[in-house]
N, C-alpha and C positions, 0 to 999 in steps of 0.2 A: 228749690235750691238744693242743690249738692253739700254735704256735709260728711267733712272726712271722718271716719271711725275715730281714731285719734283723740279728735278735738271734744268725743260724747263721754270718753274714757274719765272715769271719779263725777260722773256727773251724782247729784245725789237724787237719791229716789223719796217720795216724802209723799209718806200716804195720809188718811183723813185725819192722825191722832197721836201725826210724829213722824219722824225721820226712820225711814227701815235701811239704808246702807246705800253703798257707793257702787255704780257700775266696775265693772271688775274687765267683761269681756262681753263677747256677742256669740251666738250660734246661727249659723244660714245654715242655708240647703242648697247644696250645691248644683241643683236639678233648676232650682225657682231663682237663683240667687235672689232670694230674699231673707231679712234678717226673723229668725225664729222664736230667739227666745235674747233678752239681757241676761247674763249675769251677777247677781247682786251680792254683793258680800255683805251681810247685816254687821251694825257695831255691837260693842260690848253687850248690847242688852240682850244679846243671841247667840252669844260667845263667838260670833263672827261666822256664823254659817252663811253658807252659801245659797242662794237661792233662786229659780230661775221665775223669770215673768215674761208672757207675751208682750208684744208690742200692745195689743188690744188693751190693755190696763192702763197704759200711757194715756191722760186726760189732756192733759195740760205740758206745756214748756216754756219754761222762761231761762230765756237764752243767756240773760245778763247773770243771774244768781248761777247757773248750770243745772237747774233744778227740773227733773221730771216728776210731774203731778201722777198719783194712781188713786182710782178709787179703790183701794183697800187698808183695809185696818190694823194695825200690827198686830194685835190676835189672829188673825187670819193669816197672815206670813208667819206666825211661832207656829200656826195647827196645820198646817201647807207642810204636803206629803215630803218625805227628807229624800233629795237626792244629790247624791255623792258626781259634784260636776267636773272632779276630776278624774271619773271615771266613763263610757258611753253610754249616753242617755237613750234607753231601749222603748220601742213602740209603747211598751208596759207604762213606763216613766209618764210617758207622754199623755197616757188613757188617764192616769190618775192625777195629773195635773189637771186637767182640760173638766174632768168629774167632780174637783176640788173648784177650782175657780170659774167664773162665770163667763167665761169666752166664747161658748158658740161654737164648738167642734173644735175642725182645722181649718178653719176660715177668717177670712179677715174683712171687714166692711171696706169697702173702696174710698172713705169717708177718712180711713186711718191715717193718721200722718203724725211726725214729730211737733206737729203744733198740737196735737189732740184731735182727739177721734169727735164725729156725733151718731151717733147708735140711730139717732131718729132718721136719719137720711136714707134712706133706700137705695144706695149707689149700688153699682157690680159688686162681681165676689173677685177677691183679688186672693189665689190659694196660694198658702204656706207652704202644703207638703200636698204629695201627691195620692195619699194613702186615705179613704175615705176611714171616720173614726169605727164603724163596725167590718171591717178590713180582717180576719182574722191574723190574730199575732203566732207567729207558731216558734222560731227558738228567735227572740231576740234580746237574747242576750250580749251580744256581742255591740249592739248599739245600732243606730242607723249609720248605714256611711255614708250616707250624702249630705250627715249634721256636722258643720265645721266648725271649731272656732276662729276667730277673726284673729286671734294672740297667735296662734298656733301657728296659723297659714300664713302671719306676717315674717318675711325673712325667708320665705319657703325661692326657689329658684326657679325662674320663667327659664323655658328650656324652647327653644321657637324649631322648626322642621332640621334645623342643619346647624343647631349649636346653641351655648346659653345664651341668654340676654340680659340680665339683670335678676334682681331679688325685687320680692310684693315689699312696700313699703307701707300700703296703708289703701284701704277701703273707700269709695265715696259712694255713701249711700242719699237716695232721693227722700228728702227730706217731708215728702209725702204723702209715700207709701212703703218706705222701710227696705226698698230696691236696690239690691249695691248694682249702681247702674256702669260703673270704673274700676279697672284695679290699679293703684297710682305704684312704678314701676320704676326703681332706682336703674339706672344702667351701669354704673359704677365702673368698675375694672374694662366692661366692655364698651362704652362710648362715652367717659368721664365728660361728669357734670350736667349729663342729658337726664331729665326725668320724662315718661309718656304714663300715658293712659293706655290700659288696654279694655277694652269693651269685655264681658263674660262672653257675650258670643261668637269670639274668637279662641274662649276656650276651650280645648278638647278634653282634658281630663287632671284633676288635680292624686297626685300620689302619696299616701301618707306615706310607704316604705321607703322612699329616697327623698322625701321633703321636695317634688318638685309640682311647679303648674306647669305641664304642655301646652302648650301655644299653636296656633291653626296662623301661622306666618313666618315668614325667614329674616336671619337676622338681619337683612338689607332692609327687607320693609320694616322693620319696626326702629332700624337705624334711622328712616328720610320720614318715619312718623311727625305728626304735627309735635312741637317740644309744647311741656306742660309745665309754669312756673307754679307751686306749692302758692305760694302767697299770692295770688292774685285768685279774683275772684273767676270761676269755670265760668262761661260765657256761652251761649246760643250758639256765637261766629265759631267757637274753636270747637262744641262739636258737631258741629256741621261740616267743619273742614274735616273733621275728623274722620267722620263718617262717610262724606264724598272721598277720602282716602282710603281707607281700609276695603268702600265699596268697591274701588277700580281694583285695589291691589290683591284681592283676597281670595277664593274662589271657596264661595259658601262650605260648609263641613256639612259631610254626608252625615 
């Protein structure tokens, strides 16, 4: 099942020995479009620090309370390496998280999903990042740049081969393996009242200097795209039409 960013946004995170904080944001990789890391903002008992978790921590979900299960302790999130997540989280960050918590590199078991992972299952490797973790780091300081946040890039401006299209209004990721597999795309001022999907594989590159995503289409095709209504639930049929659409229309990116 597809489940919009949006809707995961204050979920609370609630580890074995108490509540550690409210989803705040998400980090992808704009290489894997897959989600990398939550955002957690701890409550009062942490003076509200921030703090990042793999998906892999994710046990459990229960959809009704908004509540994601982790197996960790809040001593273990007070002793969790401090990083400043409104600044770029550098390859370093990432070594000492990964060194800190029991994850298993940059890797994710195939097994993962927003209903909870099982570790015992032996599925494929589904990768995060593309950097193996003994990779030598050499200045990263500047952060990775193909680490996004989902808040950030929301509002950012689809810009298609021959003019704008719309603003990112919201993320849908695959509910079982962390995949933003959609970007859900206002078209507002330019085809009022149309909302579409666009696939990441139609994307060519996202720009933090001018706030935009480039688009590998024109704004005719993304005009006569299947329309996407928010409230209804994503369907097999629509992206299948979807996809039989963008297939004819499109001519794959080099």
């Amino acid at each position: 099942m597809k489940q919009p960013i949006e809707n995961l946004m204050d979920f609370t995170i609630s580890g074995t020995d108490g509540e550690i904080g409210k989803v705040k944001d998400f980090y992808f990789d704009d290489k894997s479009w897959t989600i990398r890391y939550l955002i957690v903002e701890t409550g009062s008992w942490l003076s509200g620090r921030k703090v990042l978790l793999s998906p892999q921590a994710v046990t459990q979900t229960d959809w009704n309370q908004k509540l994601f299960n982790v197996l960790l302790t809040m001593e273990q999130i007070k002793n969790s390496p401090d990083i400043d997540t409104e600044k770029p989280v550098s390859r370093q960050h990432e070594r000492d998280l990964y060194s800190y918590y029991p994850w298993g590199g940059y890797y994710l078991d195939g097994g993962l999903g927003l209903m909870g992972m099982n570790l015992s299952e032996p599925a494929g490797m589904i990768p995060v990042v593309h950097d193996e973790m003994d990779t030598p780091v050499e200045d990263s300081s500047n952060g990775d740049t193909h680490l996004r946040s989902t808040n950030a890039v929301t509002g950012y401006n689809l810009r298609a081969t021959d003019g704008n299209i719309g603003d990112v209004e919201d993320f849908l990721i695959n509910d079982t393996n962390w995949q933003i597999d959609f970007i859900l795309v206002d078209t507002g001022n330019w085809f009022p009242g149309k909302k579409v999907l666009i696939s990441p594989q139609l994307i060519k590159e996202i720009s933090w200097e001018d706030n935009t995503v480039l688009v590998n289409a024109t704004e005719e095709q993304v005009k006569n795209s299947p329309e996407y209504n928010p409230g209804e639930q994503l369907t097999e049929r629509y992206e299948a039409d979807l996809q039989n659409y963008y297939g004819k229309q499109i001519t794959p990116k080099q």
